[in-house]
N, C-alpha and C positions, 0 to 999 in steps of 0.2 A: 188407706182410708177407703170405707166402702162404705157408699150411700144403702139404707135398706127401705129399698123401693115400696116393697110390702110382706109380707108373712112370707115369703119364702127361704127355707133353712139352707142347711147343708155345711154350713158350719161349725167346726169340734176346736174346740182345746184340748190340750194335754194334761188333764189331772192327774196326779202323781206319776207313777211308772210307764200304765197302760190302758189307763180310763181315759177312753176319747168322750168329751162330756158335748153335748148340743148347746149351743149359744141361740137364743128364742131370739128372733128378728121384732124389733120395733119397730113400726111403720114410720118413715121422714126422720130417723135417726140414723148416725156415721157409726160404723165401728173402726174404731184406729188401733191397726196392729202395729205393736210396738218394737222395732227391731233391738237388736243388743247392744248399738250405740248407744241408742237412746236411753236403752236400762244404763249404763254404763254414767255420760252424761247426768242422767238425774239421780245415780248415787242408789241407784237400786229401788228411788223411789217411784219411779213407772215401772210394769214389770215385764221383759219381753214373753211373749206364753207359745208356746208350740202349736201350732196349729196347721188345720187342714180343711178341707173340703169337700164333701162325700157327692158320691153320684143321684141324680133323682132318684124314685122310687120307681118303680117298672109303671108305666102307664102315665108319670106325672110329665107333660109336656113342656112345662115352666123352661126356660132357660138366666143364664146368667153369664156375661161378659165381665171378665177381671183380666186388669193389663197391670199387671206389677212395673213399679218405677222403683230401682233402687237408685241411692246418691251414697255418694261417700267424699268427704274434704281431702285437700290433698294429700298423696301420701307420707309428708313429712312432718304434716298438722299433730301438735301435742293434741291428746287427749285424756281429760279429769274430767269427773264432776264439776258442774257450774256453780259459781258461785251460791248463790240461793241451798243449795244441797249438799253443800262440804260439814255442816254441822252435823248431817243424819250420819247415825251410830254406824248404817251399813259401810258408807263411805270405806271405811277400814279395808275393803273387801277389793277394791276397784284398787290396781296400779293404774299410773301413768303412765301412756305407751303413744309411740306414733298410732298413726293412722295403717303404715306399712305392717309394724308390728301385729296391731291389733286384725288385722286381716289374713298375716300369715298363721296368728294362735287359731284364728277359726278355719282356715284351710287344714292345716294340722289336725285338728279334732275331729273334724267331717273326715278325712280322706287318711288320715295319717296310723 
C-alpha cells in the first residue's frame, strides 16, 4: 500500500509483454499492489500487475521512501478462493494448494 503524497511518479505497470505503462499519482490517494495470493484468494477477481519503479529524472530532487512488508499464512495453510468469489467463471483456473506449495511453484518460475 502506497500513500501518494503528491504528483510525484515513477511508477509503471506491465502492460502486455513490454510496455511499462506510467500510473499518474492522485494527490491523498493509496495505491494497493496486489500480490498473487491475493489474485489467487479473490478468484482472479483482483489482479496482481507487474510492476516497478523508475528512477527521477536528472535534476528532479523529489525523493521517495518504500519498505515493502511481505506476509504469508502458514506453510501448511490450504489455499482457494474465498468464499464470496468461488462463483466467478475464472475460479476454474486457481487449484487448491498449500501455502508451501504455492511458494515452491513461484520459486520454480522465478529461478527454475
Amino acid at each position: 500500500m502506497l500513500y501518494q503524497e503528491d504528483d510525484r511518479g515513477g511508477l509503471q505497470v506491465l502492460q502486455g509483454k513490454d510496455n511499462w505503462r506510467d500510473v499518474s499519482a492522485i494527490p491523498g490517494s493509496f495505491v494497493v499492489n496486489i500480490g498473487d495470493l491475493m489474485a489467487l484468494w479473490t478468484g482472479g477477481r483482483w489482479v496482481s500487475t507487474m510492476h516497478r519503479v523508475t528512477n527521477p529524472q536528472r535534476g528532479d530532487t523529489s525523493s521517495r521512501l518504500t519498505i515493502p512488508f511481505f506476509y504469508l499464512p502458514n506453510h501448511d495453510a490450504s489455499i482457494e478462493p474465498l468464499r464470496p468469489f468461488r462463483d466467478s467463471p475464472a475460479v476454474e483456473r486457481f487449484d487448491t494448494v498449500t501455502v508451501s506449495e504455492w511458494v515452491s511453484r513461484k520459486v520454480q518460475k522465478i529461478f527454475g
